[in-house]
N, CA, C and O atoms as a GROMACS GRO file, in nm:
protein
  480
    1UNK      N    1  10.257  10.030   0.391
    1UNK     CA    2  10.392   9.984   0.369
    1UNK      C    3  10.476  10.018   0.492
    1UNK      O    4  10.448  10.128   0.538
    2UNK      N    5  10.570   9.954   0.554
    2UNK     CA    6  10.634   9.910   0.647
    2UNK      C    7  10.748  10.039   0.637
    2UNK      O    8  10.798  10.051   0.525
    3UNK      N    9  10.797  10.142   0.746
    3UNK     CA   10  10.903  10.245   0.682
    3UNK      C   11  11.009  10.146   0.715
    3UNK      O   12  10.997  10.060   0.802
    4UNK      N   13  11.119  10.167   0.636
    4UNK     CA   14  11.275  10.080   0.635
    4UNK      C   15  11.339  10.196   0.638
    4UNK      O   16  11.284  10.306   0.648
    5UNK      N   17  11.493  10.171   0.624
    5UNK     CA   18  11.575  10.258   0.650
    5UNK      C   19  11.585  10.332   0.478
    5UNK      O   20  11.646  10.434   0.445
    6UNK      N   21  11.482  10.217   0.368
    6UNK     CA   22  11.516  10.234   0.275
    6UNK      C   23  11.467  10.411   0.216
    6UNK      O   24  11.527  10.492   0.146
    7UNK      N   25  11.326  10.417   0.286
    7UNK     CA   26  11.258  10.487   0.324
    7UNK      C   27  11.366  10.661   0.322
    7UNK      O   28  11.355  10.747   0.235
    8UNK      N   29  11.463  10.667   0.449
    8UNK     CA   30  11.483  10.738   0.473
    8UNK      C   31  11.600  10.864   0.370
    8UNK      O   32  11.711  10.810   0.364
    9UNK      N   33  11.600  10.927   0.336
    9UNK     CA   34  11.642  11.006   0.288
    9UNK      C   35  11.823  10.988   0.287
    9UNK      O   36  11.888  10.973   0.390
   10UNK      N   37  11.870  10.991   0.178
   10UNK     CA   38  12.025  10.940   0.193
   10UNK      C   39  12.084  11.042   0.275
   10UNK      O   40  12.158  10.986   0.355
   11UNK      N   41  12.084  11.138   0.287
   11UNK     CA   42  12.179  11.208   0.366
   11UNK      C   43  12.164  11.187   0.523
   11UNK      O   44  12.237  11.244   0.604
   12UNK      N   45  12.094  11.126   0.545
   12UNK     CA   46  12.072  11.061   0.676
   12UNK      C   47  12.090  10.897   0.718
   12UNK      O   48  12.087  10.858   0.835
   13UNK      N   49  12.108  10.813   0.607
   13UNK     CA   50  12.172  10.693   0.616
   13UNK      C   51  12.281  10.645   0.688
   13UNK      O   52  12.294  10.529   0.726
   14UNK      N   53  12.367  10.746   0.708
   14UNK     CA   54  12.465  10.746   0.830
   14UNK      C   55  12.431  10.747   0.937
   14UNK      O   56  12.518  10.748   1.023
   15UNK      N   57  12.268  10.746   0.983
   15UNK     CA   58  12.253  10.773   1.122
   15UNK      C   59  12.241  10.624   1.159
   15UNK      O   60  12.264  10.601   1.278
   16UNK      N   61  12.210  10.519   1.082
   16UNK     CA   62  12.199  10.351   1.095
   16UNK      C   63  12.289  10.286   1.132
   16UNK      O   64  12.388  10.322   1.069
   17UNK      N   65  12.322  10.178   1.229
   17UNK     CA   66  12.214  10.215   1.302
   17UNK      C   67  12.240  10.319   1.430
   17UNK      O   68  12.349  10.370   1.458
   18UNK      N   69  12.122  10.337   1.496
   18UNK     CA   70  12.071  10.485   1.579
   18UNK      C   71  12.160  10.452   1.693
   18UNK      O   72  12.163  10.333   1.723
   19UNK      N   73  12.256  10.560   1.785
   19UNK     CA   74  12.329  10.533   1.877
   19UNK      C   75  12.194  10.481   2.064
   19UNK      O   76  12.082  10.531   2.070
   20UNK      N   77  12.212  10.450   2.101
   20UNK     CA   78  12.110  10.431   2.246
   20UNK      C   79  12.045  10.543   2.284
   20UNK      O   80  11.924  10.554   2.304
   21UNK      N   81  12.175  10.668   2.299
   21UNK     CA   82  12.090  10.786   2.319
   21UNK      C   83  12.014  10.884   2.222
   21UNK      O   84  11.940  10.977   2.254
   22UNK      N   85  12.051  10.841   2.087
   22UNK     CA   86  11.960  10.912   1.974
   22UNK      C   87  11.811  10.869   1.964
   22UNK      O   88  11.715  10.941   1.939
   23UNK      N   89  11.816  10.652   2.003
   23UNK     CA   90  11.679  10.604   1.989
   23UNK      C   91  11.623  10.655   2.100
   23UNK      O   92  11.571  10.759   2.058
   24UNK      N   93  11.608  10.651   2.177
   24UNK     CA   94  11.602  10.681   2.336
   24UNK      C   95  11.535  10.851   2.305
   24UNK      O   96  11.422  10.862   2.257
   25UNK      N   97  11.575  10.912   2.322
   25UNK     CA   98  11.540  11.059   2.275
   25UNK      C   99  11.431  11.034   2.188
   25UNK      O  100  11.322  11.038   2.245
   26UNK      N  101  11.427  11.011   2.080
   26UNK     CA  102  11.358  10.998   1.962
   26UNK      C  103  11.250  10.893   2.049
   26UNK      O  104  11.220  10.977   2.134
   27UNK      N  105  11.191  10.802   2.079
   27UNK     CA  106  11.142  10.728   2.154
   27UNK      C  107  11.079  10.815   2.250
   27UNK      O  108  10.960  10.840   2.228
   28UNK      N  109  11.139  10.875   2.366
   28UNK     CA  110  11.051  10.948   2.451
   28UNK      C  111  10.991  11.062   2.384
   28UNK      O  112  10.897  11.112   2.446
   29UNK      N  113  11.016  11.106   2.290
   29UNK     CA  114  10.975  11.193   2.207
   29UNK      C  115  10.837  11.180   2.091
   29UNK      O  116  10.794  11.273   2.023
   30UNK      N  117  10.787  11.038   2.093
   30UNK     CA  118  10.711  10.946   1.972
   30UNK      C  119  10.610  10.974   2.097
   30UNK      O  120  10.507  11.009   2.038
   31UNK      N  121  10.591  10.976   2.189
   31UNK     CA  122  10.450  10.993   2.274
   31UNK      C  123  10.442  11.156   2.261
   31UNK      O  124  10.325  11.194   2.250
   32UNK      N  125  10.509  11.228   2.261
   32UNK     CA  126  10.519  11.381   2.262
   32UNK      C  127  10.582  11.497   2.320
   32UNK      O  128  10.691  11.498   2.378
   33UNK      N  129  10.530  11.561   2.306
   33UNK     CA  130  10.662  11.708   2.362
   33UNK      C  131  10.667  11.679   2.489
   33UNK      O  132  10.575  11.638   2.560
   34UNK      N  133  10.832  11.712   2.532
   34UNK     CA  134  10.852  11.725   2.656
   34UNK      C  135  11.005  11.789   2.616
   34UNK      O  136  11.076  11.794   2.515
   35UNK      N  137  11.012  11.843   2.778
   35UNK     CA  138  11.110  11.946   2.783
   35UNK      C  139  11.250  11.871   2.820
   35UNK      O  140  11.224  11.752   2.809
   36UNK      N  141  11.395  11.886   2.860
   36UNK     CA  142  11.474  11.776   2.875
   36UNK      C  143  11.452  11.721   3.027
   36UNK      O  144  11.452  11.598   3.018
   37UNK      N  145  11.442  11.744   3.104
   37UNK     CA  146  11.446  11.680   3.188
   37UNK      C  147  11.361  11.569   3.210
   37UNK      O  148  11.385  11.465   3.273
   38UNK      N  149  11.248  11.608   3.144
   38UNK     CA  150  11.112  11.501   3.105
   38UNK      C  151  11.150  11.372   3.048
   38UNK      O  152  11.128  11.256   3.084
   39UNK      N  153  11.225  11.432   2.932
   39UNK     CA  154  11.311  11.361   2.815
   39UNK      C  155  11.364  11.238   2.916
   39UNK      O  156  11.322  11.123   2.905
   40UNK      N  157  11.469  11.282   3.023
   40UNK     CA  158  11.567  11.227   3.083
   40UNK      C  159  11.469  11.142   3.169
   40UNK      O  160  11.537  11.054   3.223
   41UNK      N  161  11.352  11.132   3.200
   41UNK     CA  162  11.299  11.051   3.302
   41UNK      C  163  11.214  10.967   3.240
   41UNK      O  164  11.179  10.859   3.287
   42UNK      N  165  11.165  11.032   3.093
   42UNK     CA  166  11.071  10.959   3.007
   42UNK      C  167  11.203  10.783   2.991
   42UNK      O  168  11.184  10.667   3.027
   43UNK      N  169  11.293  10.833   2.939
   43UNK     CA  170  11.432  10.735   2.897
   43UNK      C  171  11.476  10.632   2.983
   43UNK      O  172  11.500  10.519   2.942
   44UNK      N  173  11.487  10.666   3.106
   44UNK     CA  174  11.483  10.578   3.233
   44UNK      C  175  11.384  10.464   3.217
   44UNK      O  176  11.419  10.350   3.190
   45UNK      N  177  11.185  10.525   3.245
   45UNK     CA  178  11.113  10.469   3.210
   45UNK      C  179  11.087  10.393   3.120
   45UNK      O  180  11.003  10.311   3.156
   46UNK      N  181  11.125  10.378   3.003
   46UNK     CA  182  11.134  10.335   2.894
   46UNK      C  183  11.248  10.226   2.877
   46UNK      O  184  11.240  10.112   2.832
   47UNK      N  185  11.336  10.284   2.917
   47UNK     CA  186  11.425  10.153   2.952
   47UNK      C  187  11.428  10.076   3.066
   47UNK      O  188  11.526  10.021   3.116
   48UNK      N  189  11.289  10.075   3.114
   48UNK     CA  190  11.327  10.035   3.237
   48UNK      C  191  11.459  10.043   3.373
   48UNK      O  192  11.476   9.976   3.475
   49UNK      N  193  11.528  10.153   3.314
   49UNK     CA  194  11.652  10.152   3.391
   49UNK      C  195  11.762  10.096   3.355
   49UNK      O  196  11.869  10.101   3.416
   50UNK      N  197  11.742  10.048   3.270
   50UNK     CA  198  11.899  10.022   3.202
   50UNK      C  199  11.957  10.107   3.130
   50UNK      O  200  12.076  10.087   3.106
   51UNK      N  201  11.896  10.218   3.080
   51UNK     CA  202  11.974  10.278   3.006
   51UNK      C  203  11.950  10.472   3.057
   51UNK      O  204  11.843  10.528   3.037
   52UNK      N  205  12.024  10.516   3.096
   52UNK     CA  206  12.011  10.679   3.163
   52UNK      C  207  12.162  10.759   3.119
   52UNK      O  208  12.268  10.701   3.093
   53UNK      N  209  12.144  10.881   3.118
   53UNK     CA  210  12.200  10.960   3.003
   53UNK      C  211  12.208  11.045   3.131
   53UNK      O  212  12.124  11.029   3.219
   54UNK      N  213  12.298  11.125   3.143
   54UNK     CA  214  12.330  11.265   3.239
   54UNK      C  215  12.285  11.428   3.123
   54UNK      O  216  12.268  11.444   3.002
   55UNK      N  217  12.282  11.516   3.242
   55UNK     CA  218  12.228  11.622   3.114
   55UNK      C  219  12.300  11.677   3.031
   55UNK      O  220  12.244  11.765   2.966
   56UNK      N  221  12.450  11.650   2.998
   56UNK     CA  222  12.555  11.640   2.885
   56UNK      C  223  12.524  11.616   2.807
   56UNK      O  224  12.474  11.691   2.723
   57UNK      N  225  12.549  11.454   2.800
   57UNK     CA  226  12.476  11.350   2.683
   57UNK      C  227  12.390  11.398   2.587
   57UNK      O  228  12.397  11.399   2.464
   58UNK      N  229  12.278  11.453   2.696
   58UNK     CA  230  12.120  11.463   2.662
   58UNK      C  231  12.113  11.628   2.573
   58UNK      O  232  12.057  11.655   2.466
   59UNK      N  233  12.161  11.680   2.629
   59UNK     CA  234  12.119  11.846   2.539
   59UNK      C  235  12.262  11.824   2.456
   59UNK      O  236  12.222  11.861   2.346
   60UNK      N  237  12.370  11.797   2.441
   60UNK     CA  238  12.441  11.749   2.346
   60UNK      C  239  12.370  11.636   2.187
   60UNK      O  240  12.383  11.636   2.064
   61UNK      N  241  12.323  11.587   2.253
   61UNK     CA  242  12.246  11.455   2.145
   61UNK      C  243  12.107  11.570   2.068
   61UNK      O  244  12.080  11.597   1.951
   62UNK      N  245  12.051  11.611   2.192
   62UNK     CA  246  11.939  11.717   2.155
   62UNK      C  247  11.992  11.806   2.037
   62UNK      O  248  11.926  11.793   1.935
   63UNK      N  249  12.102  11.899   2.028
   63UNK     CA  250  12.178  11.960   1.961
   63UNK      C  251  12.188  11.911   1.866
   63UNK      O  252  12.141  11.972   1.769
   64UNK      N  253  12.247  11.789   1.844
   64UNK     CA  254  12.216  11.736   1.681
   64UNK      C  255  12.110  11.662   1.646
   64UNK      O  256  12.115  11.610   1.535
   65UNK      N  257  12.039  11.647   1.697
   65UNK     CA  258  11.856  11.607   1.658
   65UNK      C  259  11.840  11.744   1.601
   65UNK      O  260  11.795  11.745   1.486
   66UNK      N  261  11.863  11.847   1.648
   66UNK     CA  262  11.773  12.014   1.565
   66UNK      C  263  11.849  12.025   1.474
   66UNK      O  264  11.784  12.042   1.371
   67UNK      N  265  12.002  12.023   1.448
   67UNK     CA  266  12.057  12.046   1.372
   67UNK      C  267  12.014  11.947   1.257
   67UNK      O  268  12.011  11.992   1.143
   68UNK      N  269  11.979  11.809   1.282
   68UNK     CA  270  11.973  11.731   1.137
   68UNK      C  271  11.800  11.718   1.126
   68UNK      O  272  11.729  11.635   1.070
   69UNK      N  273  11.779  11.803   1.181
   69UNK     CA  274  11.614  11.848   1.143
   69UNK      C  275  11.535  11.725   1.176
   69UNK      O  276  11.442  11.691   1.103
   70UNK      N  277  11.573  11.641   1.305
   70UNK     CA  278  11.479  11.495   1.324
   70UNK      C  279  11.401  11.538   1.462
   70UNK      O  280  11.314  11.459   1.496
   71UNK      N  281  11.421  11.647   1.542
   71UNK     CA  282  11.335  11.724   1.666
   71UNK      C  283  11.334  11.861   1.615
   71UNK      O  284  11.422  11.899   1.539
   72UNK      N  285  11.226  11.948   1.659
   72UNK     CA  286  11.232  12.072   1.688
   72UNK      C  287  11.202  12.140   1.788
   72UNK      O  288  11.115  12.102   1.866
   73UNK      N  289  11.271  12.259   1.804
   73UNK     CA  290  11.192  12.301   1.964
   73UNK      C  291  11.086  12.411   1.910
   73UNK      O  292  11.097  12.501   1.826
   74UNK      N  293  10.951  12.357   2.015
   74UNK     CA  294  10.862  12.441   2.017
   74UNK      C  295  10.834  12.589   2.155
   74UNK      O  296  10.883  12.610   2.266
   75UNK      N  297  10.754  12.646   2.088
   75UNK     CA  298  10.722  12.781   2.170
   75UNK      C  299  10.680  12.748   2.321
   75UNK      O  300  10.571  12.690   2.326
   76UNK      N  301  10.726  12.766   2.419
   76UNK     CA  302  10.694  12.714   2.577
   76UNK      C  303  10.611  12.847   2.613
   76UNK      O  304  10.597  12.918   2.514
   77UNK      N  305  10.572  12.882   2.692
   77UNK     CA  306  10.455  12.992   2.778
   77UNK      C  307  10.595  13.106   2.778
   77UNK      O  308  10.707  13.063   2.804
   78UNK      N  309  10.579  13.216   2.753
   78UNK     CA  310  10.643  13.320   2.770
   78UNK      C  311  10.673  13.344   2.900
   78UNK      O  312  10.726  13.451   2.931
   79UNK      N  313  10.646  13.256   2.987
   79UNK     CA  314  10.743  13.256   3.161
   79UNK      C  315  10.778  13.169   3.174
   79UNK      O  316  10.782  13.149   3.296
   80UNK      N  317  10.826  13.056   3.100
   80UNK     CA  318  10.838  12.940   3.134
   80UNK      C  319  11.047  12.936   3.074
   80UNK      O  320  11.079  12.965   2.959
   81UNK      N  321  11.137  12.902   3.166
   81UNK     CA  322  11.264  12.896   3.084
   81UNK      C  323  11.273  12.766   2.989
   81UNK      O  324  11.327  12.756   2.879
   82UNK      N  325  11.221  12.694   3.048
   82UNK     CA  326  11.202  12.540   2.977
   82UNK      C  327  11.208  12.567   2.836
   82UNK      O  328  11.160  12.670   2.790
   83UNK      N  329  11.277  12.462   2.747
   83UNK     CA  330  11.255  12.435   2.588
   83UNK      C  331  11.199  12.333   2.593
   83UNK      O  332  11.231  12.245   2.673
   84UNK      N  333  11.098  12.322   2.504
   84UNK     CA  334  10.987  12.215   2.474
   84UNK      C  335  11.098  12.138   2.349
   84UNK      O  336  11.198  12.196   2.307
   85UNK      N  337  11.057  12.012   2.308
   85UNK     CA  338  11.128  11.977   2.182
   85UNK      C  339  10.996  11.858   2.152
   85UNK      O  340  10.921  11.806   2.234
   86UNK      N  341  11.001  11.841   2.024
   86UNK     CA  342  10.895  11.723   1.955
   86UNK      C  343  10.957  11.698   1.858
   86UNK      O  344  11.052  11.770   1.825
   87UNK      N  345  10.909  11.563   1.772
   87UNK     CA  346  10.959  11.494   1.635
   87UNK      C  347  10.900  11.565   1.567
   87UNK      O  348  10.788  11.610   1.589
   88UNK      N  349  10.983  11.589   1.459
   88UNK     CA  350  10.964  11.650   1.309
   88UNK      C  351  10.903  11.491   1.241
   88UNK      O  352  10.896  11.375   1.284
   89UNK      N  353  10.872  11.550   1.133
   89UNK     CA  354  10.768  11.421   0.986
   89UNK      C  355  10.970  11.358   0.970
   89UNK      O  356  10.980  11.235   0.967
   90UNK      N  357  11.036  11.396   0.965
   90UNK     CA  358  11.206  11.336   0.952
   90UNK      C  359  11.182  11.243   1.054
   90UNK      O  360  11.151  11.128   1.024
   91UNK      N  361  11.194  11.284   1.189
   91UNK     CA  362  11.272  11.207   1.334
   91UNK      C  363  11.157  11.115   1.313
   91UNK      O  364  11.188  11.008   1.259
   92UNK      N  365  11.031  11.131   1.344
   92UNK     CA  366  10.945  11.039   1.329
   92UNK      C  367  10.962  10.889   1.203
   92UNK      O  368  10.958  10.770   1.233
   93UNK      N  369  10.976  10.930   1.107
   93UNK     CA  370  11.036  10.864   1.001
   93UNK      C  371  11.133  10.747   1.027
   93UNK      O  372  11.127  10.626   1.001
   94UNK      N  373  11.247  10.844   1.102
   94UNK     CA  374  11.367  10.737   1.102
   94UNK      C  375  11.381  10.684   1.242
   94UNK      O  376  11.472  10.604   1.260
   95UNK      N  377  11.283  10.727   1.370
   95UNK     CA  378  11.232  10.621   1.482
   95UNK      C  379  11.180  10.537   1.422
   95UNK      O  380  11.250  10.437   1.436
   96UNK      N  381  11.070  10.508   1.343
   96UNK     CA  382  11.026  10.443   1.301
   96UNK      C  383  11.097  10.300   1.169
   96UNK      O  384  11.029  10.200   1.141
   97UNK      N  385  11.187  10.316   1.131
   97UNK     CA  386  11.236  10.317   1.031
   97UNK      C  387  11.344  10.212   1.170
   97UNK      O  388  11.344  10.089   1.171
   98UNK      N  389  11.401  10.275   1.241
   98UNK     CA  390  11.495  10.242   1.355
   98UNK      C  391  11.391  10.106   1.416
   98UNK      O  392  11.452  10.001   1.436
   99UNK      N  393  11.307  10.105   1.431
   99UNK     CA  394  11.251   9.999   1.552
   99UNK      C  395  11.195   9.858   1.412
   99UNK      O  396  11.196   9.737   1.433
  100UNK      N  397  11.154   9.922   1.287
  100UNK     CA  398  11.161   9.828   1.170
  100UNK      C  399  11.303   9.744   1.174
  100UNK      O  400  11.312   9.621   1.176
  101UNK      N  401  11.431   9.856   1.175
  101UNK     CA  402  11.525   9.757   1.182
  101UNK      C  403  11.576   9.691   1.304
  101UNK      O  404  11.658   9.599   1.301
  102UNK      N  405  11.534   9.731   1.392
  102UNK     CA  406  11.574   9.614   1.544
  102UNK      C  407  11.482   9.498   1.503
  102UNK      O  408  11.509   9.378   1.502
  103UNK      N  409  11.327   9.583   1.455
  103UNK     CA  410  11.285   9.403   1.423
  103UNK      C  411  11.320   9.321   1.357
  103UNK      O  412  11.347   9.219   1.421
  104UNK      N  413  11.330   9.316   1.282
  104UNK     CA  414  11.395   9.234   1.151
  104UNK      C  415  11.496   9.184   1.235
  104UNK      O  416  11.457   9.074   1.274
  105UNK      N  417  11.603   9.210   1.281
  105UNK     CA  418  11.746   9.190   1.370
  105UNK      C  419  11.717   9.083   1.458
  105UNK      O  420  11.779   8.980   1.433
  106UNK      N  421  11.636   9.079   1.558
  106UNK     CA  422  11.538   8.982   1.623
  106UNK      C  423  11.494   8.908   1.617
  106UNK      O  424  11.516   8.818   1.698
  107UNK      N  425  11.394   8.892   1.508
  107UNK     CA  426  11.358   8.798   1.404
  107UNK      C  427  11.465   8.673   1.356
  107UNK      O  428  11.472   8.551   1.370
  108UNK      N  429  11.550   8.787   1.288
  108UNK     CA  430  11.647   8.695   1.246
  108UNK      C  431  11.719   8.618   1.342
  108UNK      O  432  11.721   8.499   1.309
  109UNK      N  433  11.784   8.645   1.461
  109UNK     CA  434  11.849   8.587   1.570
  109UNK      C  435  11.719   8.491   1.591
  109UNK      O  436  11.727   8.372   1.557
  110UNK      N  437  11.578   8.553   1.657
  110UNK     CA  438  11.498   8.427   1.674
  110UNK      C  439  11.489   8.318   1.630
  110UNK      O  440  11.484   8.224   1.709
  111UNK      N  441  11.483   8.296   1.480
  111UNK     CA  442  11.453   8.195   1.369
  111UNK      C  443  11.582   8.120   1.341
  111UNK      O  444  11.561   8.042   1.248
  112UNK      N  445  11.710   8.115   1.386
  112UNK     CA  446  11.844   8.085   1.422
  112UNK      C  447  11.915   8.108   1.564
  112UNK      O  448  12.029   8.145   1.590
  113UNK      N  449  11.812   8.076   1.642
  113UNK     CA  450  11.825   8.051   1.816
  113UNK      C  451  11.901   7.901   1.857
  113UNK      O  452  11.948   7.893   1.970
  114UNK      N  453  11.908   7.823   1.794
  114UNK     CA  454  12.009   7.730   1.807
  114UNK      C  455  12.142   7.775   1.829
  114UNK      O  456  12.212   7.755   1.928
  115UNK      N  457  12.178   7.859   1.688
  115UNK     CA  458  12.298   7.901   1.685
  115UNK      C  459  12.342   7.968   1.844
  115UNK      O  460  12.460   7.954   1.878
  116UNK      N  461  12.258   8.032   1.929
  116UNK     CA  462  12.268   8.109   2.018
  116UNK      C  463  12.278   8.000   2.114
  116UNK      O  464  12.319   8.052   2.218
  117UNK      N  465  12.263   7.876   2.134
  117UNK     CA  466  12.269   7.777   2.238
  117UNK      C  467  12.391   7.676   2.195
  117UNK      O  468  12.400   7.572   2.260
  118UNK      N  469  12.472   7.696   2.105
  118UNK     CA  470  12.560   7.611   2.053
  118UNK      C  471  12.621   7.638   2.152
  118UNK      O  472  12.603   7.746   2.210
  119UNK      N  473  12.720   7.535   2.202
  119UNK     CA  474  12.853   7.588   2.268
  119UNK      C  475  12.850   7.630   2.417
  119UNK      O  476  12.946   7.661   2.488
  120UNK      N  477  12.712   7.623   2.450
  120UNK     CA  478  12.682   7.696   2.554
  120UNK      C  479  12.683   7.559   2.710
  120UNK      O  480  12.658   7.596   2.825
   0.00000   0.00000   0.00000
């Protein structure tokens, strides 16, 4: 079965839809742990460059990913200053749940692509 937003747990229904830098995070994060700066270059990549976040944004946005329990940070090498962060069974959920609803969104514009050439 397909996850929807229906899927996701109500107290998190407010996160729909996902801001650029929440999917984005959550996204470089669906291949696996990385620390922020990783984060920040994984996001670039991924957007091909259209879309880049300064390290504000990024450990700000990070901050409420731990707080609403959708990343966690894991244990890094005891010399290492770096924080590791990965998706929780949550963040995973509602990335997933997030790219269900861009599709559908797509879809729909596709299958009513006229409308998009009216006028034009």
């Amino acid at each position: 079965m397909p996850v929807t937003t229906s899927n996701i747990p109500d107290d998190l229904q407010h996160l729909f839809p996902l801001t650029p830098a929440v999917f984005f995070i959550l996204f470089a994060l669906a291949e696996g742990e990385k620390h922020g700066y990783a984060i920040m270059q994984q996001v670039s990549i991924l957007s091909d460059g259209k879309f880049r976040m300064g390290p504000g944004t990024l450990y700000t946005t990070i901050q409420r990913l731990l707080e609403l329990s959708l990343i966690e940070e894991i244990d890094a090498d005891s010399g290492s200053r770096r924080r590791y962060y990965r998706l929780t069974r949550t963040g995973k959920l509602v990335f997933k749940a997030e790219v269900g609803r861009m599709d559908a969104v797509v879809k729909l514009a596709l299958q009513h692509r006229r409308v998009l050439h009216e006028g034009a």
